[in-house]
mmCIF file of the protein (N, C-alpha, C, O) and its ligand, coordinates in Angstrom:
data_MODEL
# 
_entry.id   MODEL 
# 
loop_
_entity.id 
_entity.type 
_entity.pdbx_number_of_molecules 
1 polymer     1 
2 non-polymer 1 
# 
_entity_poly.entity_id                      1 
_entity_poly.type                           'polypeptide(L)' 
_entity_poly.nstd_linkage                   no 
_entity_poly.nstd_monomer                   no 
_entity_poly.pdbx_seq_one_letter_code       
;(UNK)(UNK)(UNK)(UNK)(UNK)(UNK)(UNK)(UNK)(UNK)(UNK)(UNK)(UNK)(UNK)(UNK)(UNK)(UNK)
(UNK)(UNK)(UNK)(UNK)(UNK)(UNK)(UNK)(UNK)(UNK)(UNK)(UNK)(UNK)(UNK)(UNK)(UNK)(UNK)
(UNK)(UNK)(UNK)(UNK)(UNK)(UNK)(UNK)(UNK)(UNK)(UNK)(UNK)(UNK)(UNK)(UNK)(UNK)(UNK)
(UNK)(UNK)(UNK)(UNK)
;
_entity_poly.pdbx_seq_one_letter_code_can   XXXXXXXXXXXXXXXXXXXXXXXXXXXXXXXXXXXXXXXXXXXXXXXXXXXX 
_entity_poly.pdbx_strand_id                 A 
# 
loop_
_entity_poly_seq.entity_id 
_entity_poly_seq.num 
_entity_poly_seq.mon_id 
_entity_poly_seq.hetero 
1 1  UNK n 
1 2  UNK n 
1 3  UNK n 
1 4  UNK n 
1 5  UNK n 
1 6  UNK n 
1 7  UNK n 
1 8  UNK n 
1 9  UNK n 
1 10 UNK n 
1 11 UNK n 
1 12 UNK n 
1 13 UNK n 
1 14 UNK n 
1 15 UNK n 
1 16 UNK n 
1 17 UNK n 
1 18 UNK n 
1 19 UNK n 
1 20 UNK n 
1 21 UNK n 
1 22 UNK n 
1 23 UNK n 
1 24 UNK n 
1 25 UNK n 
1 26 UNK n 
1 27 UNK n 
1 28 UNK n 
1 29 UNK n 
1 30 UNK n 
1 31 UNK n 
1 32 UNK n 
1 33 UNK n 
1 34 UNK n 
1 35 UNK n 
1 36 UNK n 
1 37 UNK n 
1 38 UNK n 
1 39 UNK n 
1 40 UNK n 
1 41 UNK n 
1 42 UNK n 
1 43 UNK n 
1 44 UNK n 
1 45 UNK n 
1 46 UNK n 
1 47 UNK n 
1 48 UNK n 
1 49 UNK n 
1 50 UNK n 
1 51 UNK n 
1 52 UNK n 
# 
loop_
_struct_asym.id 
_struct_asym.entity_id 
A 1 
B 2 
# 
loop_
_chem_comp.id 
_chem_comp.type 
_chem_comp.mon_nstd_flag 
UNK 'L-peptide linking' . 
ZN  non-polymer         . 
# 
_pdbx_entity_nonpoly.entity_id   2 
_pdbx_entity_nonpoly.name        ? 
_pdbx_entity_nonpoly.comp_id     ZN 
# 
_pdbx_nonpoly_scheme.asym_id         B 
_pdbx_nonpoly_scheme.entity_id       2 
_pdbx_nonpoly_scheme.mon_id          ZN 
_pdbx_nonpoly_scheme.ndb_seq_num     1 
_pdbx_nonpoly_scheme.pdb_seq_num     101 
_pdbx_nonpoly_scheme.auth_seq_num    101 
_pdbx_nonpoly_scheme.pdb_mon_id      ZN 
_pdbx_nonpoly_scheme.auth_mon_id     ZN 
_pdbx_nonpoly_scheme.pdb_strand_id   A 
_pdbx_nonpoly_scheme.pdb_ins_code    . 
# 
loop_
_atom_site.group_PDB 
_atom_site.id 
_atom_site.type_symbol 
_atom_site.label_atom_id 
_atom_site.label_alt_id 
_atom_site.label_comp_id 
_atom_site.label_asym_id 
_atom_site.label_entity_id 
_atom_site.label_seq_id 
_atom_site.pdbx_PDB_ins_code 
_atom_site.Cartn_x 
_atom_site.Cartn_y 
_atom_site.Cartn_z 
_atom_site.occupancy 
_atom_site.B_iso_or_equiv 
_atom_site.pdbx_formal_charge 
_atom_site.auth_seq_id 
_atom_site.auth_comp_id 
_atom_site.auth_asym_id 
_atom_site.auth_atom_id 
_atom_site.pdbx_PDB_model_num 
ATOM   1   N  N  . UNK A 1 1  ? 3.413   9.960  -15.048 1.00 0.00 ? 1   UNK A N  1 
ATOM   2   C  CA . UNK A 1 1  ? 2.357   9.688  -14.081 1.00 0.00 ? 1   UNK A CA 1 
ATOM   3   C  C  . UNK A 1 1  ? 2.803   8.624  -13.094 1.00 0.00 ? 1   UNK A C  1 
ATOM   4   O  O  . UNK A 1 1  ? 3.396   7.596  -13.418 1.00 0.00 ? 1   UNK A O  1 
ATOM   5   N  N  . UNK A 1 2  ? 2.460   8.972  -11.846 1.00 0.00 ? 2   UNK A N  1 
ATOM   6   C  CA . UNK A 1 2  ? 2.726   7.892  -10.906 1.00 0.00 ? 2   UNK A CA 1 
ATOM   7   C  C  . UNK A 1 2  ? 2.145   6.806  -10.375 1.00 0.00 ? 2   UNK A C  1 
ATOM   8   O  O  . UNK A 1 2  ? 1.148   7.146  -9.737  1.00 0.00 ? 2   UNK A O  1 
ATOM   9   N  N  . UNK A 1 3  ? 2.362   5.462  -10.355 1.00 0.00 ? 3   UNK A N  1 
ATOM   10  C  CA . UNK A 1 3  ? 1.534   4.673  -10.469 1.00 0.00 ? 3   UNK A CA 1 
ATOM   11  C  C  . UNK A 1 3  ? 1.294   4.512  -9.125  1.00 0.00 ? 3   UNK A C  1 
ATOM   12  O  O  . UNK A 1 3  ? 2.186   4.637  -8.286  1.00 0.00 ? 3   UNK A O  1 
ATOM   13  N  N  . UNK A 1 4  ? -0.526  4.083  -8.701  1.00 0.00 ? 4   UNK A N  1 
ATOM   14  C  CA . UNK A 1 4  ? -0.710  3.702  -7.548  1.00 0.00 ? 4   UNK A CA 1 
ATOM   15  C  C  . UNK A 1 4  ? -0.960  2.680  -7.590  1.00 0.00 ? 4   UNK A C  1 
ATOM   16  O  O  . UNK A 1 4  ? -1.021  1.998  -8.613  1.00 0.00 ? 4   UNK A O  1 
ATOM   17  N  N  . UNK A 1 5  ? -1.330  2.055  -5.584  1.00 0.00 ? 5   UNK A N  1 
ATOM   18  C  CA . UNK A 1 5  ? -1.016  0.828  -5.396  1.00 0.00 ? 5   UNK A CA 1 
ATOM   19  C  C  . UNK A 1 5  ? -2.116  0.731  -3.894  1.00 0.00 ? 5   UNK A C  1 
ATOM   20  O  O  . UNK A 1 5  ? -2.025  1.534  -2.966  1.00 0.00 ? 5   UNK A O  1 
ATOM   21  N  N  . UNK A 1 6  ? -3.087  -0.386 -3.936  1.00 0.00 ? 6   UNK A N  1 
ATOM   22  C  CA . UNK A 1 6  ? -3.775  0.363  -2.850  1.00 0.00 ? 6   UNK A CA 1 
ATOM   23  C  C  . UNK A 1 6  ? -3.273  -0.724 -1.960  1.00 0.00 ? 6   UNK A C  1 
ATOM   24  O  O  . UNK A 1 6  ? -3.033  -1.898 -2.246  1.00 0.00 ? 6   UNK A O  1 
ATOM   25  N  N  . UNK A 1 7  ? -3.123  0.124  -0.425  1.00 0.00 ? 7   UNK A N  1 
ATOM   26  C  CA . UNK A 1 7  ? -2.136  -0.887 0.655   1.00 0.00 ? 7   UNK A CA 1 
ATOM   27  C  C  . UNK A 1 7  ? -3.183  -0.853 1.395   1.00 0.00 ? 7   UNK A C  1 
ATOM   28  O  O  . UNK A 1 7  ? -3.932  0.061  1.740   1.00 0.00 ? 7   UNK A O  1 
ATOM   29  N  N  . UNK A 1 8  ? -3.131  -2.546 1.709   1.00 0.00 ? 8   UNK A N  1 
ATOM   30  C  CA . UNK A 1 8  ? -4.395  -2.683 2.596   1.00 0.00 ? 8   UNK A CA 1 
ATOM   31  C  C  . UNK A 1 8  ? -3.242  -3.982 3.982   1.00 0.00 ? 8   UNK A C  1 
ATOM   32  O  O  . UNK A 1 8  ? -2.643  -5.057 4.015   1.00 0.00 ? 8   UNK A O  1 
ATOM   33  N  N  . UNK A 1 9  ? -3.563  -2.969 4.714   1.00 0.00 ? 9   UNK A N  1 
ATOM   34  C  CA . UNK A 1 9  ? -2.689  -3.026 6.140   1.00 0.00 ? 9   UNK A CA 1 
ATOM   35  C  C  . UNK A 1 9  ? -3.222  -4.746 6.589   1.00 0.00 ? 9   UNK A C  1 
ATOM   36  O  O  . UNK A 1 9  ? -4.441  -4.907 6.648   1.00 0.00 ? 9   UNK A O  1 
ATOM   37  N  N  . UNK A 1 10 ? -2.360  -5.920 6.879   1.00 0.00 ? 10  UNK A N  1 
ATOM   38  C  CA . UNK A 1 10 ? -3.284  -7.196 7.040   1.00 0.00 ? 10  UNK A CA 1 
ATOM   39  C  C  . UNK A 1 10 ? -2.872  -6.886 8.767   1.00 0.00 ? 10  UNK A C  1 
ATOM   40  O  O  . UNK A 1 10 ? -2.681  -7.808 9.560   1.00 0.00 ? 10  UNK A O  1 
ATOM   41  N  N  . UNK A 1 11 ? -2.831  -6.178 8.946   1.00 0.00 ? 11  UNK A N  1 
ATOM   42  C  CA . UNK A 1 11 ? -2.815  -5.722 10.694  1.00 0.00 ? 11  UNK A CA 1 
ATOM   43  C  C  . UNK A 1 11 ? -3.938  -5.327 11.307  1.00 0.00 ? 11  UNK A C  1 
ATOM   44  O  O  . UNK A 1 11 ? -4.759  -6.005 11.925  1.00 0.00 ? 11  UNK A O  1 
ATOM   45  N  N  . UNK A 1 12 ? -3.897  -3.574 10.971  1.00 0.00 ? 12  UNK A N  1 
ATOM   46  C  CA . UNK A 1 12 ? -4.759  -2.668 11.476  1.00 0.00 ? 12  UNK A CA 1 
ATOM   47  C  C  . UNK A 1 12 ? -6.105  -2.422 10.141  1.00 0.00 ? 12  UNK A C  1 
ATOM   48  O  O  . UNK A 1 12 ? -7.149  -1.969 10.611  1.00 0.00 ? 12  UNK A O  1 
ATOM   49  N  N  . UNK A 1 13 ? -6.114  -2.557 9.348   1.00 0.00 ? 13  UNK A N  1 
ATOM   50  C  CA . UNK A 1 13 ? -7.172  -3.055 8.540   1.00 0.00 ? 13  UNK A CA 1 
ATOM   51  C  C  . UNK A 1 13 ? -7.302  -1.760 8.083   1.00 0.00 ? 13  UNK A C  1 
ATOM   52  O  O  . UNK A 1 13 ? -8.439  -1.447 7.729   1.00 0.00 ? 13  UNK A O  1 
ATOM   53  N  N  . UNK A 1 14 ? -6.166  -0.667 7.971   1.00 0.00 ? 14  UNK A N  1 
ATOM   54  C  CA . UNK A 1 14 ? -6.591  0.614  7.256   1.00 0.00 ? 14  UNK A CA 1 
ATOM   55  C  C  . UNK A 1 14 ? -6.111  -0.035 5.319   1.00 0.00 ? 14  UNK A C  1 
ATOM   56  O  O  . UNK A 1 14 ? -5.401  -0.925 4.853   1.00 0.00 ? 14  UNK A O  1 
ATOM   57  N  N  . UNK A 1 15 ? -7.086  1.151  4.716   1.00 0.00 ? 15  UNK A N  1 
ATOM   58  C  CA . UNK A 1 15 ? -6.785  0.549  3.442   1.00 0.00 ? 15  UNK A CA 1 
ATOM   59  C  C  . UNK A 1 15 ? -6.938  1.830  2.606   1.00 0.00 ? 15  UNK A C  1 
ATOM   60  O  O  . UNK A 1 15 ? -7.834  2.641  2.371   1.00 0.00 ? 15  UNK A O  1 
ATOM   61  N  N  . UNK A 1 16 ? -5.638  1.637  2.262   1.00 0.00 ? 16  UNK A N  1 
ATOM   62  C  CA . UNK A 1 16 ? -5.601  3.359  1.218   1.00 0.00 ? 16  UNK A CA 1 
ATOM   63  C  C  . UNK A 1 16 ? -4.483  3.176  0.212   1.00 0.00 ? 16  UNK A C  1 
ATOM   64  O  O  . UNK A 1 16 ? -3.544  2.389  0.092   1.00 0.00 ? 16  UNK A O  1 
ATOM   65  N  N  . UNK A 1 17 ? -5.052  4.422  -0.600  1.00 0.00 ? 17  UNK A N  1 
ATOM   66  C  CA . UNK A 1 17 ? -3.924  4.779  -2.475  1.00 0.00 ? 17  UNK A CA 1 
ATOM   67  C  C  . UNK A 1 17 ? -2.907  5.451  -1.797  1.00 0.00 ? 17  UNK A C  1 
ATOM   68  O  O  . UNK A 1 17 ? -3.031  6.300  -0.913  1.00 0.00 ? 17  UNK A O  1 
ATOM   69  N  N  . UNK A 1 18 ? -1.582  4.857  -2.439  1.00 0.00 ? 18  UNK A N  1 
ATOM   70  C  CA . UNK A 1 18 ? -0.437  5.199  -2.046  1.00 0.00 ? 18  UNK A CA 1 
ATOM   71  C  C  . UNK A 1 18 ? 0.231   5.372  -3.376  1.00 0.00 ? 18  UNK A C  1 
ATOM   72  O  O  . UNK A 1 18 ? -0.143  4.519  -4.182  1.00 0.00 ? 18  UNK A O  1 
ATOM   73  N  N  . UNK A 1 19 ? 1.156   6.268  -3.870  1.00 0.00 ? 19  UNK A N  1 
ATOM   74  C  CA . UNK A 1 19 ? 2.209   5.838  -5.073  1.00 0.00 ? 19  UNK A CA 1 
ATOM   75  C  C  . UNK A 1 19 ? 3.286   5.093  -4.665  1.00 0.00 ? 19  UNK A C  1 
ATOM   76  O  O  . UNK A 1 19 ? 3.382   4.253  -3.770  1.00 0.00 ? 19  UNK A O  1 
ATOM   77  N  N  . UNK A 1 20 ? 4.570   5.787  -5.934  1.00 0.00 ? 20  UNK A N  1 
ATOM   78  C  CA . UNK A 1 20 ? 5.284   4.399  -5.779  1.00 0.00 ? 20  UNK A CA 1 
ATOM   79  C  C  . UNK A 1 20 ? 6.114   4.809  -4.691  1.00 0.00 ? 20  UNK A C  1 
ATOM   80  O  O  . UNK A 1 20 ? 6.645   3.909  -4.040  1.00 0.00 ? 20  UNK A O  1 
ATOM   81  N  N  . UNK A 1 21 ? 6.373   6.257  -4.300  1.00 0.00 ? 21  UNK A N  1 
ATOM   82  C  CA . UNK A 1 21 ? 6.796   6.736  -3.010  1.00 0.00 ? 21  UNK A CA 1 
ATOM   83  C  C  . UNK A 1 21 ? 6.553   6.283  -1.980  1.00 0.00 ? 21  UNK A C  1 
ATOM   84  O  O  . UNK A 1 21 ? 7.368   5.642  -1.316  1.00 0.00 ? 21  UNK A O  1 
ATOM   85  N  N  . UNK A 1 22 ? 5.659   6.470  -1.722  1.00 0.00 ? 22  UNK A N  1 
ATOM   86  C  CA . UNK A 1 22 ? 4.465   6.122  -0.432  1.00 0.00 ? 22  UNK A CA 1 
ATOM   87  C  C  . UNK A 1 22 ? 5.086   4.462  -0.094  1.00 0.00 ? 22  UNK A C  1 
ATOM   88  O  O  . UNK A 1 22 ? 5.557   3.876  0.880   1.00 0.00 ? 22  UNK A O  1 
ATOM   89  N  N  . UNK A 1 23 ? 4.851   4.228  -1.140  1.00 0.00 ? 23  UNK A N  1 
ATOM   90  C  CA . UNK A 1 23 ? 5.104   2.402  -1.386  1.00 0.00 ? 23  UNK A CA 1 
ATOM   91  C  C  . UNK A 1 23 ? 6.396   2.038  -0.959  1.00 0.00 ? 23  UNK A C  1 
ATOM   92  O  O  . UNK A 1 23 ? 6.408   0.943  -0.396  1.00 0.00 ? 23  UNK A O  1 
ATOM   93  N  N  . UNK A 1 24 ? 7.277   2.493  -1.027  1.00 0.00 ? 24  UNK A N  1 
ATOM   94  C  CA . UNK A 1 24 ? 8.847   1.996  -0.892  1.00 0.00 ? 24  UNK A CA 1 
ATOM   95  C  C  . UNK A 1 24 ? 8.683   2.396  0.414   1.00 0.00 ? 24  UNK A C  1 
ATOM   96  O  O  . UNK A 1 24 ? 8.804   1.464  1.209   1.00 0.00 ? 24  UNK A O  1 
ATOM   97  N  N  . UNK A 1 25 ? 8.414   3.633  0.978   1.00 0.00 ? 25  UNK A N  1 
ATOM   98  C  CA . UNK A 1 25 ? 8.470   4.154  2.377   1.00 0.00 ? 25  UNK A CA 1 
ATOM   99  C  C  . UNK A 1 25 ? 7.667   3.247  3.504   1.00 0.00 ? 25  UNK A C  1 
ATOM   100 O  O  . UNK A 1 25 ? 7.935   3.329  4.702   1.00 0.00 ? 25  UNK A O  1 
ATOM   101 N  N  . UNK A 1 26 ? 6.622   2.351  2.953   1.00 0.00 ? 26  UNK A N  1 
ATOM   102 C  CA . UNK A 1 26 ? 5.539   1.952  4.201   1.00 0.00 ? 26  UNK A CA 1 
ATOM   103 C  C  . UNK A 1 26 ? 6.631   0.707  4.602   1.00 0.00 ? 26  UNK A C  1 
ATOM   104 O  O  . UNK A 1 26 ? 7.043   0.350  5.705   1.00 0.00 ? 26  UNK A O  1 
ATOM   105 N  N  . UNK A 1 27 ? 7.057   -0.035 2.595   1.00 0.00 ? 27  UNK A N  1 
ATOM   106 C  CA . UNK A 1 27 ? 7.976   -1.377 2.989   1.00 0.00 ? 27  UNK A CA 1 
ATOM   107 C  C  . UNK A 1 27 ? 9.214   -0.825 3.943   1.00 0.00 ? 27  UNK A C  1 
ATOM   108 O  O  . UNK A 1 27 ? 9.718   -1.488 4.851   1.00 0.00 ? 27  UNK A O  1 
ATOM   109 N  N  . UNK A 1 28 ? 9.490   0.116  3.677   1.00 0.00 ? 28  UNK A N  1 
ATOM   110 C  CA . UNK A 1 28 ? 10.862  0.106  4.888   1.00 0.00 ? 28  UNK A CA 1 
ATOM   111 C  C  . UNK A 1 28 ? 10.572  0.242  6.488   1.00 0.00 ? 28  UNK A C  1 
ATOM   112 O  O  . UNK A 1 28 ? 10.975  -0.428 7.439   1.00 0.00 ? 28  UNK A O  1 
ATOM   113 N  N  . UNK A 1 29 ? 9.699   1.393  6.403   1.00 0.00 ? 29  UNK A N  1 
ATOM   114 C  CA . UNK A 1 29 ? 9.220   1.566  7.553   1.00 0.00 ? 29  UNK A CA 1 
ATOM   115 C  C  . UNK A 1 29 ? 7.740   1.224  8.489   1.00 0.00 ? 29  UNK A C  1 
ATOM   116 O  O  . UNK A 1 29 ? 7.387   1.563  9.618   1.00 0.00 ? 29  UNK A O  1 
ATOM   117 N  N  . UNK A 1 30 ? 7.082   0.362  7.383   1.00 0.00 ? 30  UNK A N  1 
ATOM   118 C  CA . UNK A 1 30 ? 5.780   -0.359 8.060   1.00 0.00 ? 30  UNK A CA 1 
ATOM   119 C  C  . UNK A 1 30 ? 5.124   0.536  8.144   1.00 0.00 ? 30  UNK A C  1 
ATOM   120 O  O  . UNK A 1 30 ? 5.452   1.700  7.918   1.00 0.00 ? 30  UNK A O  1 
ATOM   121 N  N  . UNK A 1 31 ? 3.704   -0.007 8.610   1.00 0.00 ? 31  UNK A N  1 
ATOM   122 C  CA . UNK A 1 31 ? 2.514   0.780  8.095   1.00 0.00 ? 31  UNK A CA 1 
ATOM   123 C  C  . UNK A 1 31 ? 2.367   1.950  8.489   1.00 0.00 ? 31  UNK A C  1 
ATOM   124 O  O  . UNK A 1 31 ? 2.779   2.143  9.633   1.00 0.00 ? 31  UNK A O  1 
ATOM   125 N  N  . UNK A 1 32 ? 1.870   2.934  7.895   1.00 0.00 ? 32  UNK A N  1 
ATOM   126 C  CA . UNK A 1 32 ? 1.788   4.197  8.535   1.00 0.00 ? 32  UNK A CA 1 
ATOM   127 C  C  . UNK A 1 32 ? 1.219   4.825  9.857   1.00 0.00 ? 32  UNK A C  1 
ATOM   128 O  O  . UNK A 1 32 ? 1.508   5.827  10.512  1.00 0.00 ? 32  UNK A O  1 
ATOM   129 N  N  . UNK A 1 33 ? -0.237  3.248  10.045  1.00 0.00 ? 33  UNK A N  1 
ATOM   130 C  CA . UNK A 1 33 ? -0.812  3.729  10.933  1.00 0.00 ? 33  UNK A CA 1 
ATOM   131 C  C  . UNK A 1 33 ? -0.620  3.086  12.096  1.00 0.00 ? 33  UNK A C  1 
ATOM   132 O  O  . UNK A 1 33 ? -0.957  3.636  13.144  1.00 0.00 ? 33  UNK A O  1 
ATOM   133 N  N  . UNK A 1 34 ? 0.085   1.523  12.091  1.00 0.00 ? 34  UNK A N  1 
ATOM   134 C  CA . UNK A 1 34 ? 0.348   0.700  13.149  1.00 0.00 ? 34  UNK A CA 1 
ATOM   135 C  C  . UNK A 1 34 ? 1.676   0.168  13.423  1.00 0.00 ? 34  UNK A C  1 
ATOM   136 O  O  . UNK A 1 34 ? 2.114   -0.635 14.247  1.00 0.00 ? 34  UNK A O  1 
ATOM   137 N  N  . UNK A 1 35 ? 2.268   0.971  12.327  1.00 0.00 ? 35  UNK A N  1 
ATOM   138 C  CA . UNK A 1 35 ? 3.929   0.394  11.856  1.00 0.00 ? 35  UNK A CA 1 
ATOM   139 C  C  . UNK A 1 35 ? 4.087   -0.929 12.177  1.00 0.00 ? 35  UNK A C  1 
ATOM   140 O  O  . UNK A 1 35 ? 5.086   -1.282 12.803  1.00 0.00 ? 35  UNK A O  1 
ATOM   141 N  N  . UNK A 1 36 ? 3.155   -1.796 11.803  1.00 0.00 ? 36  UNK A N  1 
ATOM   142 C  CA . UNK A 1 36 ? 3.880   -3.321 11.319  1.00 0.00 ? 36  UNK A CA 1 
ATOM   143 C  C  . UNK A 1 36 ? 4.351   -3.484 10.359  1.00 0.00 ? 36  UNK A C  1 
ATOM   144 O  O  . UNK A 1 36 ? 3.948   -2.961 9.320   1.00 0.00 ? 36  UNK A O  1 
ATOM   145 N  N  . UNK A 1 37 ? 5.641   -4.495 10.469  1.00 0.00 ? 37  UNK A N  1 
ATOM   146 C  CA . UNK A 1 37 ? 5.836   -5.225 9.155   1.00 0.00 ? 37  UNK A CA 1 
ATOM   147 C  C  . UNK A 1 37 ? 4.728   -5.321 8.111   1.00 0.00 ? 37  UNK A C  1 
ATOM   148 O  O  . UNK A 1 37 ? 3.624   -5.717 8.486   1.00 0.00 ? 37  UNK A O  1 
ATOM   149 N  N  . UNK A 1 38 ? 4.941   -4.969 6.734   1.00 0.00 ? 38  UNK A N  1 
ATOM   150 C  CA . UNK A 1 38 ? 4.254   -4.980 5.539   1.00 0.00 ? 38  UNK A CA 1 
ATOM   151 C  C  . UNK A 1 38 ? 5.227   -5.687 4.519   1.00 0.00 ? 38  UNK A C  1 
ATOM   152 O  O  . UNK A 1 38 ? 6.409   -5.535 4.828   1.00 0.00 ? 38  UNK A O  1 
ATOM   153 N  N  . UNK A 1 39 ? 5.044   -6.300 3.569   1.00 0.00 ? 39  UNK A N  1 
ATOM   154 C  CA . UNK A 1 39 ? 5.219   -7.110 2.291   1.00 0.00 ? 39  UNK A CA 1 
ATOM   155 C  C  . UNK A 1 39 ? 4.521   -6.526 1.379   1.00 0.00 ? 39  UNK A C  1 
ATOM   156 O  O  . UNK A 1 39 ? 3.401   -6.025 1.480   1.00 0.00 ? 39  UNK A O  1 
ATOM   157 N  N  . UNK A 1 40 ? 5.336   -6.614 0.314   1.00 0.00 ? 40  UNK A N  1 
ATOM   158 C  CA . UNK A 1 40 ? 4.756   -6.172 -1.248  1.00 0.00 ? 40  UNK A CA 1 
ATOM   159 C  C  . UNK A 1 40 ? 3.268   -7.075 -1.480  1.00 0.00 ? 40  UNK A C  1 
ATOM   160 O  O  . UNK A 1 40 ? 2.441   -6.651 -2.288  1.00 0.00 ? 40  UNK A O  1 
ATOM   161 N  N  . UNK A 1 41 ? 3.030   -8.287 -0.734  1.00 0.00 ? 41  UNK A N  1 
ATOM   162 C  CA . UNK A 1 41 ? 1.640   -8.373 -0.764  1.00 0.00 ? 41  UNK A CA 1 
ATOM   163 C  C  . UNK A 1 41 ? 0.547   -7.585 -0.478  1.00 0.00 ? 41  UNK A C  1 
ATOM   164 O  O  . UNK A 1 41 ? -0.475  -7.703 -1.154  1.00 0.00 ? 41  UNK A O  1 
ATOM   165 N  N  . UNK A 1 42 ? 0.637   -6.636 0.618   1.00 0.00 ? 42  UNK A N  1 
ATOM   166 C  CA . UNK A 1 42 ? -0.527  -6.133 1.216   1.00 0.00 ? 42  UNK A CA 1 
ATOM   167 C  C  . UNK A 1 42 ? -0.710  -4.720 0.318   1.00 0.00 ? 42  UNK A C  1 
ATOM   168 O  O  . UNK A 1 42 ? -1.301  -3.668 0.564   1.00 0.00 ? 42  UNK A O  1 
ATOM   169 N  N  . UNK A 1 43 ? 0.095   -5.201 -0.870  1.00 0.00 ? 43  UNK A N  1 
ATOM   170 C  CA . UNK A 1 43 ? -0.377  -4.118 -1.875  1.00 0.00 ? 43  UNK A CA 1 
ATOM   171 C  C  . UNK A 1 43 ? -0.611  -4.688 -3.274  1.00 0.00 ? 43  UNK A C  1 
ATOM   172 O  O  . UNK A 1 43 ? -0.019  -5.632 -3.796  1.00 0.00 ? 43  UNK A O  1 
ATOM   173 N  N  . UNK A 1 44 ? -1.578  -3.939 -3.775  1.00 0.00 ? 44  UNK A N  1 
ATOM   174 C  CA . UNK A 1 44 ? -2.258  -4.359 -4.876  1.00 0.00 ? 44  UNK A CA 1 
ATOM   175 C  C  . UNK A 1 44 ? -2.031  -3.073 -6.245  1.00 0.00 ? 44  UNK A C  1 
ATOM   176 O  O  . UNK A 1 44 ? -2.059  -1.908 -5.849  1.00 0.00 ? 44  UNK A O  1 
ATOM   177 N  N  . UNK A 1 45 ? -1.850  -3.265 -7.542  1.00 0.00 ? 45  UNK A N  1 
ATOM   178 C  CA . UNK A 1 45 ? -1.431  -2.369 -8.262  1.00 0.00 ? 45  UNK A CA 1 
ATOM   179 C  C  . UNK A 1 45 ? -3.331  -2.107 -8.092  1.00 0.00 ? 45  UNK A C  1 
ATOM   180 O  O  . UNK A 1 45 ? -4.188  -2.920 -7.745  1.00 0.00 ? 45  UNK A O  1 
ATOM   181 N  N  . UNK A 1 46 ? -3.508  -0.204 -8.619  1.00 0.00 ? 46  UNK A N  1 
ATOM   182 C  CA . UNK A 1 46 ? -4.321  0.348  -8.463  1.00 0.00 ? 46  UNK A CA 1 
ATOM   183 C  C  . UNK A 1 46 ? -4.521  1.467  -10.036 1.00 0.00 ? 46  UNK A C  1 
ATOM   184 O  O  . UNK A 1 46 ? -3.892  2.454  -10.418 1.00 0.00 ? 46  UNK A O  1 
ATOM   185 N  N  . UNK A 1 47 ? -5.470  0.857  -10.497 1.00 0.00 ? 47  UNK A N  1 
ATOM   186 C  CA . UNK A 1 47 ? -5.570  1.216  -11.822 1.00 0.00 ? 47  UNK A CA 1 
ATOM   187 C  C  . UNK A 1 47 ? -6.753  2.105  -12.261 1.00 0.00 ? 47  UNK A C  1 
ATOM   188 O  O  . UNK A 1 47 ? -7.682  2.280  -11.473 1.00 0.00 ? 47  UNK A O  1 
ATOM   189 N  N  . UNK A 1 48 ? -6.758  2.508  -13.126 1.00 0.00 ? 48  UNK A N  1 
ATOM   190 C  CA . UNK A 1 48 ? -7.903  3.436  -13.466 1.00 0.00 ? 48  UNK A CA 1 
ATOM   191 C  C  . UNK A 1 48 ? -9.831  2.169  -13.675 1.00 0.00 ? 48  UNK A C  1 
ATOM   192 O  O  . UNK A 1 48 ? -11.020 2.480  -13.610 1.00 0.00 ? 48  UNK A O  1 
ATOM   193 N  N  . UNK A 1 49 ? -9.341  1.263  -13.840 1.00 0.00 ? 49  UNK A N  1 
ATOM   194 C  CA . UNK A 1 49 ? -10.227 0.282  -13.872 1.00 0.00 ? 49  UNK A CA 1 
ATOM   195 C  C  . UNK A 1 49 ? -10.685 -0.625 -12.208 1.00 0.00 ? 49  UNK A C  1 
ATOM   196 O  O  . UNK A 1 49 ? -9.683  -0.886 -11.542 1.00 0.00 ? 49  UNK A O  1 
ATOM   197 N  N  . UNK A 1 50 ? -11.728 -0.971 -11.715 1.00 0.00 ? 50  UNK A N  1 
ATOM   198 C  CA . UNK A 1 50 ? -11.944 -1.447 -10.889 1.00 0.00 ? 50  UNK A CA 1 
ATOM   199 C  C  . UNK A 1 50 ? -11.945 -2.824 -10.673 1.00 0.00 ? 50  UNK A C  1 
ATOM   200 O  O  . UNK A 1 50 ? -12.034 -3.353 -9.564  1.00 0.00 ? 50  UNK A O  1 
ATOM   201 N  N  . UNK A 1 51 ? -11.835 -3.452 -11.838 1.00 0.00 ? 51  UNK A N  1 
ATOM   202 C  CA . UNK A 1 51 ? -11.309 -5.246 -11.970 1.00 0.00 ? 51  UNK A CA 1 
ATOM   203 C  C  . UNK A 1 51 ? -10.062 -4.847 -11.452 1.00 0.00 ? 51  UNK A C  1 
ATOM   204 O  O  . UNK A 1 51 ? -9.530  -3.753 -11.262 1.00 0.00 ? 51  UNK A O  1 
ATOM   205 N  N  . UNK A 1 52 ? -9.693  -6.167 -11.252 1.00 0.00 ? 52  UNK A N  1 
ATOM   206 C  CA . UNK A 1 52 ? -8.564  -6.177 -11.360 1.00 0.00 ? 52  UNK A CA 1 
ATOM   207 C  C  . UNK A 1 52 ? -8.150  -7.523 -12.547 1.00 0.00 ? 52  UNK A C  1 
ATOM   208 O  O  . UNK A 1 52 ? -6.976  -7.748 -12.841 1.00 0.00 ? 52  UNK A O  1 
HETATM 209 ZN ZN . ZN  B 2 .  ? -1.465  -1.144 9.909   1.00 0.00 2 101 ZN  A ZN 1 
# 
């Protein structure tokens, strides 16, 4: 199973579930929707539970 991670853009303020694909791809190439620079901060592990 692939783990998600929800990326919440500190740019353009989009905020969505990504895996760990998704995830390596936004850090290289910035956000999907505004392509800024992103950091492993603006992602949060995303779990079947809503605490964190
Ligand atoms: Zn963005």
């Amino acid at each position: 199973m692939a783990r998600t991670f929800t990326f919440d853009c500190p740019v353009c303020e989009v905020c969505t579930v990504v895996d760990d694909d998704v995830r390596d791809l936004v850090l290289d190439e910035g956000c999907v929707l505004c392509a800024a620079d992103v950091t492993r901060a603006a992602f949060s592990p995303s779990s079947r539970g809503r605490d964190r």
